[in-house]
N, C-alpha and C positions, 0 to 999 in steps of 0.2 A: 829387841835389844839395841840397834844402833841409833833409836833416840837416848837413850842412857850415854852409851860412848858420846856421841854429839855433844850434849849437856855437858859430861865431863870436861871434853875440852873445848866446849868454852869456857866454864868456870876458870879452868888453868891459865888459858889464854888470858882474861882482860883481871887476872889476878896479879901474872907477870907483866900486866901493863898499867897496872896502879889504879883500876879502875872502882875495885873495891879492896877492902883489907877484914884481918879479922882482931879486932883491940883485943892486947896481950891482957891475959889473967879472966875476960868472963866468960871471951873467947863466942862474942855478935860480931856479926858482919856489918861489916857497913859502905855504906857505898860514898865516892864521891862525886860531887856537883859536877862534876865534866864528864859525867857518864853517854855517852855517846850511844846511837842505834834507833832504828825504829821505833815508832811506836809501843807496840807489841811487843818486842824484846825489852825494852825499856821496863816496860810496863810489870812484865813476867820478870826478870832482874829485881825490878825495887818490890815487889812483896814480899820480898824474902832480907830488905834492910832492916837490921834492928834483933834478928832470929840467930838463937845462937845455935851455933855448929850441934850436930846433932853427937854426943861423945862416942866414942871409940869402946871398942871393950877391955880395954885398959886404960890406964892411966901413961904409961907411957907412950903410947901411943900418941897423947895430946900435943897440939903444936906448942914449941918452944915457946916461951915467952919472951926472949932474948931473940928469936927469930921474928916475931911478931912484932915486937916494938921497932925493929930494925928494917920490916918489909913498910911500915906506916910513916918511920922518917924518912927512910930513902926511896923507895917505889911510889907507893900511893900519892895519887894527884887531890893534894889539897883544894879546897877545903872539903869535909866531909858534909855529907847531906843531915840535915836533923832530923 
């Protein structure tokens, strides 16, 4: 169980550092170009660019889209990767 917790925060971490975002409404991850880290973390990070969040068992549950647009103009380090 404590590579799960691990993975978690890192996800959290280089989320609140802008490193990736999830675009409001289709709700894919995407990563940006100044994504930082080894190889191998690098590597494990970007196959997962482009895959959208896996949903919730609700609907409300789903991130904001108002929060989403808002983490992509102000956090996220442009420019996004294609």
């Amino acid at each position: 169980m404590p590579s799960v917790a691990l993975s978690v925060s890192l996800h959290h971490k280089i989320f609140d550092l802008g490193a990736f975002t999830v675009l409001p409404g289709n709700h894919r991850i995407v990563f940006s170009r100044h994504l930082m880290g080894g190889e191998d973390t690098r590597a494990k990070l970007l196959a997962h660019h482009g895959a959208g969040l896996i949903g919730p068992q609700g609907r409300e549950c789903l991130p904001s889209v108002g929060f989403a647009a808002w983490h992509r103009a102000e956090v996220f380090k442009e420019p996004a990767r294609e």
